[in-house]
C-alpha positions in Angstrom: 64.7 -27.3 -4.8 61.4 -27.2 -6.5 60.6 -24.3 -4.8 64.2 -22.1 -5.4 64.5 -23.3 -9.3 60.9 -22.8 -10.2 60.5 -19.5 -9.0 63.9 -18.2 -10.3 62.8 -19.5 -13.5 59.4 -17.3 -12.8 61.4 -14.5 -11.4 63.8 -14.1 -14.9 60.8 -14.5 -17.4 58.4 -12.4 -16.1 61.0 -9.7 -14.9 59.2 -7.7 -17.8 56.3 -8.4 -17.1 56.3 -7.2 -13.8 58.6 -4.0 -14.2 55.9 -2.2 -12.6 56.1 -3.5 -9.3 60.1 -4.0 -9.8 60.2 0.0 -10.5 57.4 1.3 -7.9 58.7 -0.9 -5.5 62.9 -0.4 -5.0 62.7 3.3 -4.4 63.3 3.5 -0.6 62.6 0.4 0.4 66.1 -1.2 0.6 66.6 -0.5 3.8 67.1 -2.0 7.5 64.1 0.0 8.6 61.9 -1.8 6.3 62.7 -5.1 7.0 62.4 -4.7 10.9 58.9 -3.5 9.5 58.7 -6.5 7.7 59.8 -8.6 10.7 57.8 -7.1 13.2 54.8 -7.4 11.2 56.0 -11.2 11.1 55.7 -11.4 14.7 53.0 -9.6 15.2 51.0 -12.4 13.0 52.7 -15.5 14.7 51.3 -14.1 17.9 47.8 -13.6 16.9 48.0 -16.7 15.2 48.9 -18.6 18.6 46.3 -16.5 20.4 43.6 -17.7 18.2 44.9 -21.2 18.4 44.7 -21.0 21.9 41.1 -19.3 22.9 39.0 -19.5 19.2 37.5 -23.1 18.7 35.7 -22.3 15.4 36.8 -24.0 12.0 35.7 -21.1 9.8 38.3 -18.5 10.5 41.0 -20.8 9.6 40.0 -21.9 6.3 39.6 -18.3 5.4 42.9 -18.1 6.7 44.5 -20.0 4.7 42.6 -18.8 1.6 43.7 -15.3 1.6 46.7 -16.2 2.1 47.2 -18.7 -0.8 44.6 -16.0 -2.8 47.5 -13.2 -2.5 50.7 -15.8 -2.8 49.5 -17.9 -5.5 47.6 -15.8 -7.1 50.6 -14.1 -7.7 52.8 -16.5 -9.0 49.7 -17.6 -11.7 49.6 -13.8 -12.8 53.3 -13.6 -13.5 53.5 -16.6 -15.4 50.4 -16.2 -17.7 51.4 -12.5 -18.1 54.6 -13.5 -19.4 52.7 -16.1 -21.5 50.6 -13.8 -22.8 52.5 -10.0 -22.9 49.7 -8.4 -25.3 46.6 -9.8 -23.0 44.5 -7.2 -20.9 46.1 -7.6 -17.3 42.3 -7.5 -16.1 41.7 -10.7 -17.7 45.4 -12.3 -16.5 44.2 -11.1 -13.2 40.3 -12.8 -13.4 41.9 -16.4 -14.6 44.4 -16.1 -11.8 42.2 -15.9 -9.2 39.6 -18.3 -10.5 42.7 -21.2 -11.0 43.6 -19.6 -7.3 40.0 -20.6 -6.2 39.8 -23.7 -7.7 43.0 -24.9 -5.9 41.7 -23.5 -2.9 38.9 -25.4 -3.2 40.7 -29.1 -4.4 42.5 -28.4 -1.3 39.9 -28.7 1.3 38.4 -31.6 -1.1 41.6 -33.5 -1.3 43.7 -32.2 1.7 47.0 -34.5 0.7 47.0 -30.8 -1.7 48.2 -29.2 1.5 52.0 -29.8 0.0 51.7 -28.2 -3.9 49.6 -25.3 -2.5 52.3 -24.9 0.2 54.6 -24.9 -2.5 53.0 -22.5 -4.6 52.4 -19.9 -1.8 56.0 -20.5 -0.7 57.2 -19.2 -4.0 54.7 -16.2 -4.2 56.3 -15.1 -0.9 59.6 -15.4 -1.8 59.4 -13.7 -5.5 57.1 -10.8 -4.0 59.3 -9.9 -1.1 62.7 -10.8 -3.2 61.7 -7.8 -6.1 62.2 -5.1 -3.2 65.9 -5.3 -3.6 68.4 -7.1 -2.0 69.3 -5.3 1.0 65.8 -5.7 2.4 66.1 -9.6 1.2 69.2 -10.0 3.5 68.2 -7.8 6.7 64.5 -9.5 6.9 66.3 -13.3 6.6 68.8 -12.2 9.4 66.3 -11.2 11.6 64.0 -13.6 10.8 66.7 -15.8 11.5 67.4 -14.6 14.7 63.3 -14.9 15.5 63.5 -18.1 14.4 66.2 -19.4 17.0 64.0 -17.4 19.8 60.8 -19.0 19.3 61.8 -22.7 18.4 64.7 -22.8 21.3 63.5 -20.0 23.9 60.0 -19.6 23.9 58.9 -22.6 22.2 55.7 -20.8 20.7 56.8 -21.9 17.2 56.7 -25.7 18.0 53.2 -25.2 19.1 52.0 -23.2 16.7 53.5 -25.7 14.0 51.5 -28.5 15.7 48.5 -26.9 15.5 48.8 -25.2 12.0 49.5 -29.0 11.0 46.3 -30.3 13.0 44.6 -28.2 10.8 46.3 -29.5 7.8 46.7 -25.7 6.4 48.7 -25.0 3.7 51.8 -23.1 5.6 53.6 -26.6 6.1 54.8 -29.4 4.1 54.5 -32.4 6.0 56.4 -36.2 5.0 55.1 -39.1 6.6 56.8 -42.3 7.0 57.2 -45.5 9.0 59.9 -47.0 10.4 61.0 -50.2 11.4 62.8 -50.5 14.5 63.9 -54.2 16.0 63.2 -55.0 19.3 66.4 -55.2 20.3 67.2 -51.4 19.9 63.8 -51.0 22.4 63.5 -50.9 26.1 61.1 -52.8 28.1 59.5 -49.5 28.2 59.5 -48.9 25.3 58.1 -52.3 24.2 55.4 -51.9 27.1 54.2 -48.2 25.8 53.5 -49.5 22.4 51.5 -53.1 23.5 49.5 -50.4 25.9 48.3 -48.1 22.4 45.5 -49.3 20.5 47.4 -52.0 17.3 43.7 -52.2 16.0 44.9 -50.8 12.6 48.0 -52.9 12.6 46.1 -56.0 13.4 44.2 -55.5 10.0 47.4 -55.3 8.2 49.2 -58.9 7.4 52.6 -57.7 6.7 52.9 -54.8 10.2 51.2 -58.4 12.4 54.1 -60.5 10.7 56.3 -57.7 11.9 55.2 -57.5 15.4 55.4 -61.2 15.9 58.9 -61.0 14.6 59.6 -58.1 17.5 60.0 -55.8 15.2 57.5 -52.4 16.0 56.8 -49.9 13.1 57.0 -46.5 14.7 55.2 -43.4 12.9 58.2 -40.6 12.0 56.9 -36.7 11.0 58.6 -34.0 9.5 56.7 -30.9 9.3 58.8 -27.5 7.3 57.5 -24.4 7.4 56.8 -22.4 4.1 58.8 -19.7 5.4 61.8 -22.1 5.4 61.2 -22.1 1.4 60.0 -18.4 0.8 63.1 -17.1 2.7 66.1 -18.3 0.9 64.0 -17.9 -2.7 63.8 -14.3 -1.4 67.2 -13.8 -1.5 67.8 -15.8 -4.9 65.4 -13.8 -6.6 66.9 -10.4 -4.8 70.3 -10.8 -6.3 69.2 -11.5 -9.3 66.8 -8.5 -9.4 69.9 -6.3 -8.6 72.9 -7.6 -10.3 71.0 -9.2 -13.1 73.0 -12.4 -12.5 71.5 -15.8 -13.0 74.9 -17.4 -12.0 74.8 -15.8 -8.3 71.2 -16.4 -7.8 71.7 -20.1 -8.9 75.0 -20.0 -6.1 72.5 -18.5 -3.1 70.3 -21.7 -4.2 73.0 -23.9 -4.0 73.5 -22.5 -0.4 70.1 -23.0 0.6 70.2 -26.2 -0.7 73.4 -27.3 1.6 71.1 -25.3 4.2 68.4 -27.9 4.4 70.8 -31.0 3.8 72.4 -29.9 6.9 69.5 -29.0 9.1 68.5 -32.8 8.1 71.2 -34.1 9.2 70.7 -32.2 12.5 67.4 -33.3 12.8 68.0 -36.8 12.6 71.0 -36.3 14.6 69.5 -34.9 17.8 65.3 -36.0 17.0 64.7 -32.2 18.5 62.6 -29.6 16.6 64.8 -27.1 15.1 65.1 -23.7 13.3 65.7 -24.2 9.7 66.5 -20.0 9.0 69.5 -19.8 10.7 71.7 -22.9 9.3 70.2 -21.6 5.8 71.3 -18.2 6.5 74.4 -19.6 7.6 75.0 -21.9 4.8 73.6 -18.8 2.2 76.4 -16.3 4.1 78.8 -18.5 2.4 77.4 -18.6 -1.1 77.2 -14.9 -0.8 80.8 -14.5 0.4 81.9 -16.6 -3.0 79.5 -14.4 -4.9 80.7 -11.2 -3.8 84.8 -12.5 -3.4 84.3 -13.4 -7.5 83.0 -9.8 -8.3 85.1 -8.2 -6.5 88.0 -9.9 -4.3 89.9 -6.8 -2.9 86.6 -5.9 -1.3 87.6 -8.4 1.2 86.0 -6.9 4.1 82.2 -7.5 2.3 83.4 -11.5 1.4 84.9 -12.0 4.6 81.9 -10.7 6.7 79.5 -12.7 5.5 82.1 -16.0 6.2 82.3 -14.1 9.6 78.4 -14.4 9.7 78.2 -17.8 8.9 80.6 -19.1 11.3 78.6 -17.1 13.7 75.1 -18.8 13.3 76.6 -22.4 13.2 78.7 -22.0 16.3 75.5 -20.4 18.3 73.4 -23.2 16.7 76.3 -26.1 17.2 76.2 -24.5 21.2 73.0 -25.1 21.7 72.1 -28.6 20.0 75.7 -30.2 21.5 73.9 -29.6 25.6 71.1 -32.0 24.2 71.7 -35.7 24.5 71.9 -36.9 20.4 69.7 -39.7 19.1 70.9 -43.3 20.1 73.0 -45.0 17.1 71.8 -47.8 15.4 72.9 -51.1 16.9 72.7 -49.7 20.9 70.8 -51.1 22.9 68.0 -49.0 24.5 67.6 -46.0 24.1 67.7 -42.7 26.7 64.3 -41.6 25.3 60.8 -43.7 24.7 60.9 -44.7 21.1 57.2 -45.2 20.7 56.9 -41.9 22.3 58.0 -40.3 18.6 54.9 -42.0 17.3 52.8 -39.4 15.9 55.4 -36.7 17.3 56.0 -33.8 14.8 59.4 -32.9 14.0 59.3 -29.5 13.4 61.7 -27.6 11.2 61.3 -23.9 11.1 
């Protein structure tokens, strides 16, 4: 939410300020071709990005990464704010604060990496204004592709579950990770699952009085992760910040938020529902289809075969996605006993959204 609202908010006052990308960059671009450009070059970078995972075992290449990356998306969103701060300053100056607040983040980061979230943050929403300006049509053809890339790599090939792990091994800044611990009685355990975590090392919990008065008690805190990628926040912001740019409508842009929003509660509640590593895109997309179908149906109801495709859309994506998560076995409910998966096996597990 963070995410969506701030950088509408950016997107509607500095509109003026950045006219000259808004104008030099929606002539020709709004086109089908130029997302699968957009996607492809996508691609292309997820499998580099997995090949040097794979065979480069250097730690410099990564930080740099990760710097140009937050350099460009960051750096953007600093410039458009302080030159719609400041209209009458020299954009040469804008642009030499922007990159030494950019740099100075950068930096904080790799001092303090809990940072790894805001500057995820902040890079989502430089994404997602840069690539919403283009125009709308781009906006929606790159998420459904995306989308569609999405399903392939998290359910088919699997590359995006490893490339998640590792990106979050590396704690860079194209993730944002929650941590927690929960508490799970003995009873809900197997006498596996009981005998896997007594085998790990409780050297850290033995320090701790309150997680030893738990384990006496039989009741074993197990380590839960959720890792989301920044392209799960850039893409719907992209398409907020698209139809605002071309209907001029903060009322439909705030609707496509709301979508996303019902987007993420329900891949949530999928996540918790099945323990798997999902795609976030497409039950965003789906869930987005809808808000667009309202927006579009409110402007213009006779126009009933625009409104009704993008319901047709939307029930497409959840019944491919409903398909495919109902063959897996869901997570046990509380108060059964056992479980058909090792519990403690979770412990340290990344739950990967997007």
């Amino acid at each position: 939410m963070i995410v969506q609202f701030a950088g509408l908010l950016i997107t509607i006052y500095s509109t003026s300020a950045l006219q000259f990308y808004v104008q030099s960059s929606s002539a020709g671009i709004n086109s089908f071709e130029a997302a699968v450009f957009y996607a492809v070059y996508i691609i292309v970078v997820a499998a580099a990005l997995i090949l040097f995972f794979k065979f480069y075992s250097g730690r410099l290449l990564f930080p740099a990464m990760e710097a140009l990356v937050v350099m460009l998306a960051t750096g953007f969103v600093i410039f458009a704010i302080l030159s719609a701060a400041f209209p009458q300053a020299s954009q040469y100056y804008i642009l030499g604060i922007a990159a030494i607040v950019t740099i100075s983040l950068i930096i904080a980061k790799n001092l303090r990496p809990k940072l790894r979230n805001l500057i995820a943050v902040t890079s989502s929403i430089g994404v997602g204004i840069l690539i919403g300006l283009n125009g709308f049509y781009l906006a929606y053809f790159l998420m459904m592709l995306i989308a569609v890339y999405d399903y392939i790599a998290v359910f088919v090939t699997k590359h995006m579950i490893s490339m998640a792990q590792a990106i979050s091994a590396r704690n860079m800044a194209f993730l944002i990770g929650s941590t927690d611990v929960e508490a799970i009685p003995g009873a809900y355990l197997s006498k596996r699952d009981i005998l896997d975590y007594k085998k790990a090392d409780q050297s850290k919990h033995a320090k701790d009085p309150q997680l030893r008065s738990l384990i006496r008690q039989r009741i074993y805190p197990i380590v839960s992760q959720v890792q989301l990628g920044s392209g799960d926040l850039a893409m719907p912001l992209m398409l907020a910040v698209s139809i605002y740019i071309s209907l001029l409508s903060i009322f439909d842009a705030v609707l496509v938020i709301i979508g996303a929003i019902c987007g993420m509660v329900f891949t949530m509640y999928l996540l918790k529902r099945y323990r798997v590593a999902l795609p976030a895109i497409p039950p965003l997309f789906a869930f987005i289809n809808i808000s667009l179908a309202i927006v579009f149906a409110i402007s213009d109801f006779q126009a009933y075969h625009i409104w009704l495709g993008f319901l047709a859309v939307s029930a497409i994506t959840l019944l491919v996605l409903y398909n495919k998560l109902r063959k897996g076995e869901p997570a046990p409910r509380r108060g059964a006993r056992g479980s058909p998966k090792s519990l403690y096996s979770l412990k340290n597990k990344t739950h990967t959204s997007g």
